[in-house]
GULUMLO-884434 format. One record per residue (C-alpha): x negated, y negated, z; residue number from 1; residue in three letters. Coordinates in Angstrom, 2 decimals. Each point is the difference from the previous one (the first is absolute). Layout:
# residues N
       x       y       z resi resn
       X       Y       Z  NUM  ALA
...
This chain:
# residues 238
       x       y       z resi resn
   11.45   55.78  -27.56    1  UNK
    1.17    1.08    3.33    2  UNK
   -2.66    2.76    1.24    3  UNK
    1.94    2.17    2.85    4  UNK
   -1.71    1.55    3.00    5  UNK
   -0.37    3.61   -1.17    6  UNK
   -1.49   -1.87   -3.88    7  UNK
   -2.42   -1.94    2.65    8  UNK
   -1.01    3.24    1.81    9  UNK
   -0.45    1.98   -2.90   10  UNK
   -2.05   -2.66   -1.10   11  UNK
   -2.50   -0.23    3.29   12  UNK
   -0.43    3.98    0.32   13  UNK
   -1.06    0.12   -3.63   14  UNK
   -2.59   -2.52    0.66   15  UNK
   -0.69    1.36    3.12   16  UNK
   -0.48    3.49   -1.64   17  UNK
   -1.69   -0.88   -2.96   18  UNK
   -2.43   -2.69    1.77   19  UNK
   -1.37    2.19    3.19   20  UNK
   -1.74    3.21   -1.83   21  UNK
   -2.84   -2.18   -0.75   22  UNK
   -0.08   -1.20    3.41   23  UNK
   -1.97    1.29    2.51   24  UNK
   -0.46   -2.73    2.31   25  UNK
    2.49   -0.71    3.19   26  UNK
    0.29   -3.88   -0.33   27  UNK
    0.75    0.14   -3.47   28  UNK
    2.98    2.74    0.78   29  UNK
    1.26   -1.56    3.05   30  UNK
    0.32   -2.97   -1.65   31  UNK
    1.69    1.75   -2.90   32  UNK
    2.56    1.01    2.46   33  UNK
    0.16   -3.59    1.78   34  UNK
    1.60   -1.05   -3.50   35  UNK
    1.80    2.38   -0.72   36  UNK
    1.96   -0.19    3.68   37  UNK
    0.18   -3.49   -0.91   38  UNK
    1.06   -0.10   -3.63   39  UNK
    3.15    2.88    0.98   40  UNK
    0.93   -0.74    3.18   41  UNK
   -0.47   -3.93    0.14   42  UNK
   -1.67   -0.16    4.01   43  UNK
   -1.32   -3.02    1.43   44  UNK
   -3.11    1.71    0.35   45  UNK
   -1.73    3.64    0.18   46  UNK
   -2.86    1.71    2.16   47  UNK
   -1.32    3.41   -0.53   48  UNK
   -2.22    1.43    2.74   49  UNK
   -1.87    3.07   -0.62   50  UNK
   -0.69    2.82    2.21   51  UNK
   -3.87    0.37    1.01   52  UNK
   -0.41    3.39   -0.91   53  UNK
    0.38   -0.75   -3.76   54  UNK
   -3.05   -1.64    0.34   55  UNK
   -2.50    1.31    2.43   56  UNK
   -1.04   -2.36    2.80   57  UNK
    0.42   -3.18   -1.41   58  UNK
    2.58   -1.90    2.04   59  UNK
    3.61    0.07   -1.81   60  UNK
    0.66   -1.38   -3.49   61  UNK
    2.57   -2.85   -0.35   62  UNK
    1.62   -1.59   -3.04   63  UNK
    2.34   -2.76    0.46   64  UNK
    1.69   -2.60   -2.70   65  UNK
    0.14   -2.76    1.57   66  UNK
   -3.08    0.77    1.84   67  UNK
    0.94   -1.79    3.33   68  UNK
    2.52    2.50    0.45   69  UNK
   -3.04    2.48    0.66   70  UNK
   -0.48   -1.62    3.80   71  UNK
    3.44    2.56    0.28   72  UNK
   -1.97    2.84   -0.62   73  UNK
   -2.95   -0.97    2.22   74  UNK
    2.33   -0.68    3.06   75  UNK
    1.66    3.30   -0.64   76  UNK
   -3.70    1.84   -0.03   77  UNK
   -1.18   -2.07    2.72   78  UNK
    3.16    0.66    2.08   79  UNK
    1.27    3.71   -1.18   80  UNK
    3.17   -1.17   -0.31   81  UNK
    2.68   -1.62   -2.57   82  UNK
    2.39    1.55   -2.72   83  UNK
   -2.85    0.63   -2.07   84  UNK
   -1.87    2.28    2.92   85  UNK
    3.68    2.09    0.62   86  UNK
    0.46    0.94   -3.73   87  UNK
   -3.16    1.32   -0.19   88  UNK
    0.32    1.90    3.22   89  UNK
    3.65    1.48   -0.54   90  UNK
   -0.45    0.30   -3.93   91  UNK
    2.70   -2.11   -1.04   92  UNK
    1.36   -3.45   -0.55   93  UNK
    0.31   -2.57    2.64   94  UNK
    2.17   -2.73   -0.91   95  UNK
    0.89   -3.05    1.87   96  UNK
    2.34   -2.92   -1.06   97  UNK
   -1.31   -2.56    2.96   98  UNK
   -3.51    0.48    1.04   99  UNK
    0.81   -2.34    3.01  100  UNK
    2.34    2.06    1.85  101  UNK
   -3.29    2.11    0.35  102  UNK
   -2.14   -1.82    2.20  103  UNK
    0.67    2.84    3.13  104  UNK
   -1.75    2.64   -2.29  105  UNK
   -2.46   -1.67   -2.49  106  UNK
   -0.52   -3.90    1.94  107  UNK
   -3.06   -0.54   -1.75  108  UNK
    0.90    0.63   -3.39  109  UNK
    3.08   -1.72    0.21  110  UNK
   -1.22   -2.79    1.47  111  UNK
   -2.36   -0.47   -3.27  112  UNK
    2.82    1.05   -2.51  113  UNK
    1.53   -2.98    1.53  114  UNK
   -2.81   -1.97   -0.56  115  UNK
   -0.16    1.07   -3.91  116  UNK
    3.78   -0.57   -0.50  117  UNK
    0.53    3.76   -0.34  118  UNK
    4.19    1.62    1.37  119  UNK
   -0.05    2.78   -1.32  120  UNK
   -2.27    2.98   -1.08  121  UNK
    0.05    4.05   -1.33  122  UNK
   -2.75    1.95    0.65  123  UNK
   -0.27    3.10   -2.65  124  UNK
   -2.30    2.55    0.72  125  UNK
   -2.24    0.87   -3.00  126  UNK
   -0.06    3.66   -0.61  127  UNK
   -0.25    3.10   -2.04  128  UNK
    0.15    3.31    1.02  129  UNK
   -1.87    0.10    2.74  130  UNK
   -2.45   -2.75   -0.53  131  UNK
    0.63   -2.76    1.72  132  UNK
   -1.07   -2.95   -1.21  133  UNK
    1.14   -2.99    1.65  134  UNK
    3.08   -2.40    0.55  135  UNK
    1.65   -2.83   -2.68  136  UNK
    1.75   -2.46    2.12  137  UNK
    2.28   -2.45   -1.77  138  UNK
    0.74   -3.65    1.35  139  UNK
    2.75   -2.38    0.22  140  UNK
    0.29   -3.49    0.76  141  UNK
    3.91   -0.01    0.47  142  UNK
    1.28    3.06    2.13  143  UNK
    0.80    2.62   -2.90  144  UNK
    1.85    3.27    0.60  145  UNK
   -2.33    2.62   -1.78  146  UNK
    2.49    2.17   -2.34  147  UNK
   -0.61    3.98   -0.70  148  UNK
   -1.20   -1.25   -3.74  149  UNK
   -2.52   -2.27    1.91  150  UNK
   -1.71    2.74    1.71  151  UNK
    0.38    2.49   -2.86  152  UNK
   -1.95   -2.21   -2.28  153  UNK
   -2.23   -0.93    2.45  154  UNK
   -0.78    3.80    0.66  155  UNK
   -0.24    0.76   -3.73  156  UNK
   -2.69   -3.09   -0.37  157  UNK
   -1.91    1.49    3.28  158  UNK
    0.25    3.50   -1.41  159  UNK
   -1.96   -1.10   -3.05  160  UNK
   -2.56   -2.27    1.18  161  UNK
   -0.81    3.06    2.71  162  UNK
   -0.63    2.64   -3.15  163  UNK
   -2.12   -2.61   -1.41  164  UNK
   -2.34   -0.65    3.13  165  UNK
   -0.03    3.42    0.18  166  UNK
   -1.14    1.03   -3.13  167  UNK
   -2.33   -3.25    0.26  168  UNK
   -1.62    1.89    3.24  169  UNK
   -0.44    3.08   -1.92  170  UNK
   -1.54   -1.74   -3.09  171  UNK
   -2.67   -1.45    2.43  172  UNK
   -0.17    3.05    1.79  173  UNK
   -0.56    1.63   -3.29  174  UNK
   -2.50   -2.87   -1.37  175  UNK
   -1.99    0.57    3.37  176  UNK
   -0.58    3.84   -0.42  177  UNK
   -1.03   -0.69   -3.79  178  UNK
   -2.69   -2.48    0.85  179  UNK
   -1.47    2.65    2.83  180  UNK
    0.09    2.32   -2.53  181  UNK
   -1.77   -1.66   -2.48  182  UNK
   -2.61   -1.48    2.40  183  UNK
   -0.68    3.92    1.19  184  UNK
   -0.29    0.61   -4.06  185  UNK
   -2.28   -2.50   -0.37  186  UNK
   -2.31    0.34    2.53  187  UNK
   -0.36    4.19   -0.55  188  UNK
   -0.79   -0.78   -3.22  189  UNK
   -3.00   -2.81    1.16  190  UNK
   -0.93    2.47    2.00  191  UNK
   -0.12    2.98   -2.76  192  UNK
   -1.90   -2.36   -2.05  193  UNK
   -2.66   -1.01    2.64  194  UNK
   -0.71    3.47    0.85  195  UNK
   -0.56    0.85   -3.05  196  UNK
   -2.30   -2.69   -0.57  197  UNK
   -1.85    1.26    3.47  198  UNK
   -0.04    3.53   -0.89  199  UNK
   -1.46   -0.65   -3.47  200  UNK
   -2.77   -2.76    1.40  201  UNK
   -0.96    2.65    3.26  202  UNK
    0.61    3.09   -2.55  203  UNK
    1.81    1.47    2.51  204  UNK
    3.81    0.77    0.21  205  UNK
    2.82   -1.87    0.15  206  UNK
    1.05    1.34    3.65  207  UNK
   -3.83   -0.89    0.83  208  UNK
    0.60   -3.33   -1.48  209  UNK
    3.05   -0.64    1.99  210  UNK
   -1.57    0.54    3.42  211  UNK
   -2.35   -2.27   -1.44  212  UNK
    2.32   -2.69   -0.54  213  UNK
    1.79    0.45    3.55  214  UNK
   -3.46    0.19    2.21  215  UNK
   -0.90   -3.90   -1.93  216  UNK
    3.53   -0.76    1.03  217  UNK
   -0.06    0.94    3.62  218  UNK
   -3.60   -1.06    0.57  219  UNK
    1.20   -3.80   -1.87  220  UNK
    3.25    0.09    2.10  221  UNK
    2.15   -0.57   -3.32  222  UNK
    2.68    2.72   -2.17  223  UNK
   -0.94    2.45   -2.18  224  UNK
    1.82   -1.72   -2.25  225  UNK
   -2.00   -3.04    0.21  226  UNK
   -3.46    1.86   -0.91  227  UNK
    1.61    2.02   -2.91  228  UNK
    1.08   -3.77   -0.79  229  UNK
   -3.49   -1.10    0.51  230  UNK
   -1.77    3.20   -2.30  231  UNK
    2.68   -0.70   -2.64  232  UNK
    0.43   -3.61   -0.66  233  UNK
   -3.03   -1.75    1.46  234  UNK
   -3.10    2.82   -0.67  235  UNK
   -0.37    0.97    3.83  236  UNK
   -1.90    2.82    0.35  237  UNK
   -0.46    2.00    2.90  238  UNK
């Protein structure tokens, strides 16, 4: 059976939708969007470079299938400049049928998309709304004239992945606040208990115990925390 291009990228975006809900982790949707790119759009290779901000200070976050084709991305950091570097800056695609006649502008990184065999690339910025997430470049080993339907996919495929490392950054943002929260839960509630193990041992009250509990803690350099620990779990008594 003969499976046309729109059958084939109906295909991908289901998977693509139905597989990245339960992911929450950026290599695993990057490289969900790697094969998707290739699967539709049939490149001789992909790179996706994230921005920085998306991840706090760690340096920037690179997929690439085949990975050699990440020393593209690299140069472009390293350098500030290549397709890649202009889509993101203008907010649109960049496409360009012979990387060599661009050795004025971007020497370096066509002198190593020479090197990897590489004529022709598309840079798509990945966006969505205003969250910018990154850019999707597409390679070529023969010098390829990008259609409108290139880029359109392309777009659609960097639309999605962006939602999803998105809603990945909340999820962790989300996870983080409900750990703090249930660390501040638990230790109130160590420290409810010890005090109330103080007050009942000193006869006193549970405000009285408290002070207690924070003079052993300042005078033993340690947390509250760790002395209501202490009374609670291990018999201290102070």
């Amino acid at each position: 059976m003969v499976v046309s291009d729109s059958e084939l990228l109906v295909t991908v975006l289901a998977r693509f939708a139905r597989l990245l809900p339960a992911v929450h982790e950026l290599p695993q949707i990057l490289d969900e969007l790697m094969r998707s790119a290739i699967d539709v759009l049939e490149p001789g290779g992909v790179t996706v470079a994230l921005s920085p901000q998306l991840h706090g200070d760690r340096s920037e976050l690179f997929g690439g299938m085949p990975e050699e084709l990440l020393d593209l991305e690299v140069c472009q950091r390293d350098y500030a400049r290549g397709p890649g570097v202009v889509a993101h800056a203008c907010g649109a695609p960049v496409t360009v049928t012979d990387i060599g006649s661009y050795g004025d502008m971007w020497p370096e990184y066509t002198s190593l998309a020479g090197r990897h065999g590489i004529c022709s690339v598309a840079a798509v910025p990945m966006r969505l709304d205003a969250t910018e997430a990154g850019v999707l470049s597409l390679y070529s080993r023969e010098p390829r004239h990008w259609t409108g339907k290139d880029l359109s996919v392309a777009t659609l495929l960097a639309g999605m992945a962006t939602g999803h490392i998105v809603t990945a950054k909340l999820v962790r943002r989300h996870q983080r606040v409900t750990e703090q929260l249930q660390h501040a839960l638990t230790t109130r509630i160590v420290v409810e208990q010890a005090k109330g193990v103080i007050a009942h041992a000193h006869h006193t009250t549970p405000d009285a115990a408290f002070e207690l509990i924070r003079a052993h803690a300042r005078r033993n350099r340690v947390t509250v925390h760790a002395v209501a620990h202490g009374i609670v779990e291990l018999g201290l008594r102070i």
